[in-house]
VOMARKOL-397113 format. One record per residue (C-alpha): residue number from 1; residue in one letter; chain; z, x, y. Coordinates in steps of 0.2 Angstrom, whole numbers. Last residue first. Layout:
VOMARKOL-397113
R  resi  resn  chain  zz  xx  yy
R  NUM  A  A  Z  X  Y .
...
This chain:
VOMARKOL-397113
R  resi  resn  chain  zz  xx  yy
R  284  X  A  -104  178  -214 .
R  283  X  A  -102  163  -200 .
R  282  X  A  -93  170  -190 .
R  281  X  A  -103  184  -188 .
R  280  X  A  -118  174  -186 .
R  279  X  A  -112  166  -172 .
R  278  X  A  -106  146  -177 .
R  277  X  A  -115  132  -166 .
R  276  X  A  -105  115  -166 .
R  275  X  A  -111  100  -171 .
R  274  X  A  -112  83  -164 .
R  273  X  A  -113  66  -172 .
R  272  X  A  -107  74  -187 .
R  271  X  A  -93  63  -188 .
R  270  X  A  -78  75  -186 .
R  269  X  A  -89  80  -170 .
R  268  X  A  -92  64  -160 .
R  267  X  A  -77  54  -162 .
R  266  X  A  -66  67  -161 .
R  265  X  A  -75  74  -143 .
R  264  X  A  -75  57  -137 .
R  263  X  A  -56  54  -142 .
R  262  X  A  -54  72  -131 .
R  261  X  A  -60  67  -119 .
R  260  X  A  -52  52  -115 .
R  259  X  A  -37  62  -116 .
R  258  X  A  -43  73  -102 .
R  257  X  A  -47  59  -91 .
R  256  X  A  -30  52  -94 .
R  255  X  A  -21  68  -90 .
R  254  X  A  -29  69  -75 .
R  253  X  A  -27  53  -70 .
R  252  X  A  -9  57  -73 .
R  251  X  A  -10  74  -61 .
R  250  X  A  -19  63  -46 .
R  249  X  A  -4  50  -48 .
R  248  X  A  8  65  -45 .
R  247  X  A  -2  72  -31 .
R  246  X  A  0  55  -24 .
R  245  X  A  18  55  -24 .
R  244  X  A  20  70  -17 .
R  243  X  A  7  65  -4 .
R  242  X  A  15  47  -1 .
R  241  X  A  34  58  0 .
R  240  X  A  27  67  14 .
R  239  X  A  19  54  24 .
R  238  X  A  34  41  23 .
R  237  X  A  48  55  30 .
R  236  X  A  38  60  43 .
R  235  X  A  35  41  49 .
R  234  X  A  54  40  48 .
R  233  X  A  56  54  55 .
R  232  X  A  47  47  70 .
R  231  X  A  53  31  70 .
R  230  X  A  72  39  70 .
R  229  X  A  84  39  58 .
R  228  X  A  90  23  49 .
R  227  X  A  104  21  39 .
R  226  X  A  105  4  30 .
R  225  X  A  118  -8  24 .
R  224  X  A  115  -22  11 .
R  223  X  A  120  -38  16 .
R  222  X  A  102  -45  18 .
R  221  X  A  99  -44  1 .
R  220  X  A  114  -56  0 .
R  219  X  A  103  -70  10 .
R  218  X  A  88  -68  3 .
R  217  X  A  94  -71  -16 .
R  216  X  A  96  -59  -30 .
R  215  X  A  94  -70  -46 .
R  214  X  A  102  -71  -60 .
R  213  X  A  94  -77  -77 .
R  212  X  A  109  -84  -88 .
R  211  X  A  119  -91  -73 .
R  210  X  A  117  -86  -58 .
R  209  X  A  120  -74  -44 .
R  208  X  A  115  -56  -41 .
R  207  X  A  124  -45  -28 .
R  206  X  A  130  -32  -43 .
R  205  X  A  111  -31  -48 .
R  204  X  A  109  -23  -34 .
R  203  X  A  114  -7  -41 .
R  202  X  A  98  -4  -51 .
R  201  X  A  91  -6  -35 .
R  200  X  A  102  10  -27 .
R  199  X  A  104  21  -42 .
R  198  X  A  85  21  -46 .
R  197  X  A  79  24  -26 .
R  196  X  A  65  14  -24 .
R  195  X  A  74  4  -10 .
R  194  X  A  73  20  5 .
R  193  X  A  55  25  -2 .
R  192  X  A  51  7  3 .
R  191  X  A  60  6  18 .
R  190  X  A  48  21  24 .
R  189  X  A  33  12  18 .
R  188  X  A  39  -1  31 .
R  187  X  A  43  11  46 .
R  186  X  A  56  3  53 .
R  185  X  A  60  -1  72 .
R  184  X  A  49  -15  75 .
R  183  X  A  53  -27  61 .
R  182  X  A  48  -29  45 .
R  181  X  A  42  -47  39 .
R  180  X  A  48  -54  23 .
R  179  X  A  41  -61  7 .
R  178  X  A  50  -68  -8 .
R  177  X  A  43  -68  -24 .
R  176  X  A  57  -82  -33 .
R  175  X  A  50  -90  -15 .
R  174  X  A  33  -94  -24 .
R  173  X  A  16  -84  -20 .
R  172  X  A  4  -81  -11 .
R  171  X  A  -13  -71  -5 .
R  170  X  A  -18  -70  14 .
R  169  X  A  -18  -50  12 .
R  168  X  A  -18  -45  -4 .
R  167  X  A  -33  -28  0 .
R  166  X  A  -22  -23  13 .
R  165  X  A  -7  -20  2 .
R  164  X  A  12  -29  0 .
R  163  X  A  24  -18  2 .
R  162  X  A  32  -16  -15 .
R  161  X  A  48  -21  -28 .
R  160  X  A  49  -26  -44 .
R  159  X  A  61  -9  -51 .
R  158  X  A  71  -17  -61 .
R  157  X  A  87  -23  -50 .
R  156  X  A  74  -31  -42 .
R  155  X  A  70  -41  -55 .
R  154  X  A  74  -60  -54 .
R  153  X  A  72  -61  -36 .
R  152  X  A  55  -50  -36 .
R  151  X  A  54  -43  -22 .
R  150  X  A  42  -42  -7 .
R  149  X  A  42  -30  10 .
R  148  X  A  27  -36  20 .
R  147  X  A  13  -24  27 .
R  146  X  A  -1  -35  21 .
R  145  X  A  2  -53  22 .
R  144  X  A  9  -67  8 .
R  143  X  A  4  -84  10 .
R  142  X  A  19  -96  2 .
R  141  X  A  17  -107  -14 .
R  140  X  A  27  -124  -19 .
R  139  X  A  23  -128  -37 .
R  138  X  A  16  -141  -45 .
R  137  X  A  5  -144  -30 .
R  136  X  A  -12  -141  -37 .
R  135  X  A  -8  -136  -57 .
R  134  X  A  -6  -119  -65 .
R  133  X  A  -4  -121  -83 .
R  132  X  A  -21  -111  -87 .
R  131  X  A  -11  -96  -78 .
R  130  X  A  -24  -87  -66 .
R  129  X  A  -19  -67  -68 .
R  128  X  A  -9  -63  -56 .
R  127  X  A  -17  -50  -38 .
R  126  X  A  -4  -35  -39 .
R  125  X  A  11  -28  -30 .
R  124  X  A  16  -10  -35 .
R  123  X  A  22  1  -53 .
R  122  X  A  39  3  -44 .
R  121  X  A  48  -1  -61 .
R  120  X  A  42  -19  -64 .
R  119  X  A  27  -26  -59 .
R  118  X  A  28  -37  -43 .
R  117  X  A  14  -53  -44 .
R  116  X  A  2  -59  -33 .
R  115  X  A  -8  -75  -34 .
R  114  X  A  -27  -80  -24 .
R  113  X  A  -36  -83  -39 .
R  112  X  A  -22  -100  -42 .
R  111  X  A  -31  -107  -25 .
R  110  X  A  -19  -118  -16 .
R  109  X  A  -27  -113  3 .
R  108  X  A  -14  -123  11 .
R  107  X  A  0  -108  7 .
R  106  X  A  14  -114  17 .
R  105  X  A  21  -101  30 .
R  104  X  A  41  -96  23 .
R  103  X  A  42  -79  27 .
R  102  X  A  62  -70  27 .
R  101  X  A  64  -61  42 .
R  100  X  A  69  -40  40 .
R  99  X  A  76  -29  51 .
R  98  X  A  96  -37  55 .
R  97  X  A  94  -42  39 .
R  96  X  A  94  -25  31 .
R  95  X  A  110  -22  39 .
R  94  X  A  112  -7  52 .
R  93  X  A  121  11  52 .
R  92  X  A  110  21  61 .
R  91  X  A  105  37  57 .
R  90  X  A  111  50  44 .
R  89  X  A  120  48  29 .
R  88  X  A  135  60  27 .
R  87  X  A  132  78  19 .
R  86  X  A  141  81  -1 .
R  85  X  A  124  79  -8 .
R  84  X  A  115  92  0 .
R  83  X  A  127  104  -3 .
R  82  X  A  132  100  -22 .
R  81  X  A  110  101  -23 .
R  80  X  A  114  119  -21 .
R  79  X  A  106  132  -7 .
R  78  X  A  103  121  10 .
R  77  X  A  90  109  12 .
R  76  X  A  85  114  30 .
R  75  X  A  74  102  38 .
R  74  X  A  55  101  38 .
R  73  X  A  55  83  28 .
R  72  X  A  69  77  39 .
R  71  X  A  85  73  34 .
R  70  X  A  92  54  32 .
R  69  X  A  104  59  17 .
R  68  X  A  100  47  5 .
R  67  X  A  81  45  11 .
R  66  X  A  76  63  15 .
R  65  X  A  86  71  1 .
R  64  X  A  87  58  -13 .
R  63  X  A  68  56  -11 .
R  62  X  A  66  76  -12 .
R  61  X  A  76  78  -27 .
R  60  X  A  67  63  -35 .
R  59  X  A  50  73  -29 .
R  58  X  A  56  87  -36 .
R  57  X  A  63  81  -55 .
R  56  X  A  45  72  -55 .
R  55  X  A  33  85  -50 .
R  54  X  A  41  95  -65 .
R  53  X  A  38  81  -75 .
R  52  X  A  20  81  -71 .
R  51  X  A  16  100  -73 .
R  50  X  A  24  97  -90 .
R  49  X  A  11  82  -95 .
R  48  X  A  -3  95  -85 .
R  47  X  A  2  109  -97 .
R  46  X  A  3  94  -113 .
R  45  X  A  -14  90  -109 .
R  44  X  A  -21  108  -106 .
R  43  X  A  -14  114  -122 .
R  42  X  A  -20  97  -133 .
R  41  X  A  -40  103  -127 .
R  40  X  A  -37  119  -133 .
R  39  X  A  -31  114  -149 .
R  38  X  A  -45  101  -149 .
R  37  X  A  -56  118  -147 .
R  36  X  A  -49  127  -161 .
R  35  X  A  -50  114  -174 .
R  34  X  A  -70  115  -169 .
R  33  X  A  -70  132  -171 .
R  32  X  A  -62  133  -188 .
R  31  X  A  -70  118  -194 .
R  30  X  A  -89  127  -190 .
R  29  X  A  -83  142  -199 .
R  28  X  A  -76  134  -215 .
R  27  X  A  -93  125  -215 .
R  26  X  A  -95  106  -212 .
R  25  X  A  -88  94  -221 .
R  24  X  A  -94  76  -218 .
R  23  X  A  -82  64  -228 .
R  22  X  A  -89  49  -236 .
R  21  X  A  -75  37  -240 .
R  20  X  A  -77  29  -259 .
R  19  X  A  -61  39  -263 .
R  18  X  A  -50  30  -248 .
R  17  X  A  -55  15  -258 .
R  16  X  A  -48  19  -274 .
R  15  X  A  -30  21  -264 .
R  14  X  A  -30  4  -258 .
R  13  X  A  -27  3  -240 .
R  12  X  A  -11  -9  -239 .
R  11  X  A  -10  -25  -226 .
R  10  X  A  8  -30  -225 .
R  9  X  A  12  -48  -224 .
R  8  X  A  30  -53  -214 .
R  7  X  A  46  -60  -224 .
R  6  X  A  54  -43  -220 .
R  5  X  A  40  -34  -230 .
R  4  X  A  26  -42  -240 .
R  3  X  A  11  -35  -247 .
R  2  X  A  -8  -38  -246 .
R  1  X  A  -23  -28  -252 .
């Protein structure tokens, strides 16, 4: 049945039909046991859900530390976060263009499979879908190499933002993508960590230009000022914050599997598909 609301059509389940449903009911026993198990099943997902955040507020506190303050992973951090906060950046002061060279190579290959994109709120580089409005030479596309820093102009200030991944090498894309090559002297998944912080590209939006949809340009990227440590706690720096950050990501395919789970498990025993063995006692 159809009704309207807003202008828009509403579909409505007639209440006669929910009266034609055929509902499997099994013994109080049997309901008892299996309501108990998808309760246990929701405890571990909102336990792992918690452990999660909890991983969250950390790592943020340890991005802040190592890249805000320049410290290394093994360093003292001191008794309140007033203390850490309150200490002077360490390393050396530097402009990000003074590290990074804008790529320009042409992309001769001009294969729309071959097309990367930056997802929004730290979420990586990926290969884009093929557009069925992509046309040979409509647009001018540059080849992309693993290991580059690339932003998107539009959205930087959002989040879209990555090193470009082995497994992208040789794509492309347009200069609203830029790509740049990191010098000697920076760790690039070091330089990452150092733009993913929330307060600082969210910032950038202040160095945008444009009308309607600004835009954050090479050259006033380039602008921003850098503290670098050394290589080596650089490299330090990277390799812990990768781990936290993959224990995180282990933690939400957890919590994915776990819900998958439990859909299965719905779907199999409130339709009778599978039952669930009651003791005698129970039972009684």
């Amino acid at each position: 049945m159809l009704g309207t609301q807003g202008g828009l059509a509403l579909k409505h389940f007639n209440v006669g039909a929910y009266k034609q449903l055929e509902l499997l009911l099994p013994e109080v026993a049997e309901q008892k046991r299996i309501v108990d198990l998808f309760a246990a099943w929701e405890t571990a997902i909102q336990k792992t859900e918690h452990l999660i955040a909890a991983k969250e507020r950390h790592y943020s506190h340890e991005l802040s530390r190592l890249i805000s303050r320049g410290q290394h992973p093994h360093a003292h951090v001191g008794t309140s976060a007033e203390e850490v906060s309150a200490r002077s950046p360490r390393g050396t002061p530097a402009l990000l263009g003074d590290y990074l060279t804008e790529s320009r190579e042409p992309d001769t290959d001009q294969d729309p499979a071959k097309r990367l994109t930056v997802r929004l709120h730290l979420q990586g580089v990926e290969s884009r879908p093929v557009r069925g409005t992509d046309r040979d030479g409509a647009t001018a596309y540059f080849r992309r190499h693993a290991g580059q820093l690339i932003y998107g102009k539009q959205n930087i200030f959002r989040g879209a933002i990555g090193i470009i991944p082995p497994k992208l090498d040789g794509c492309a894309s347009t200069q609203d993508l830029p790509a740049f090559d990191i010098a000697d002297g920076i760790d690039p998944q070091w330089l990452y960590f150092w733009l993913s912080r929330k307060d600082f590209y969210t910032s950038l939006e202040a160095l945008a230009t444009g009308s309607g949809s600004k835009r954050l340009h090479p050259e006033e990227f380039f602008k921003v000022r850098i503290y670098i440590p050394d290589f080596a706690t650089q490299t330090a720096i990277a390799r812990y914050l990768n781990a936290l950050r993959d224990e995180i990501d282990l933690l939400g395919q957890s919590v994915a599997a776990l819900k998958t789970q439990k859909r299965g498990l719905m779907q199999k025993l409130l339709t009778g598909q599978w039952r669930l063995p009651v003791p005698e006692q129970e039972g009684a």
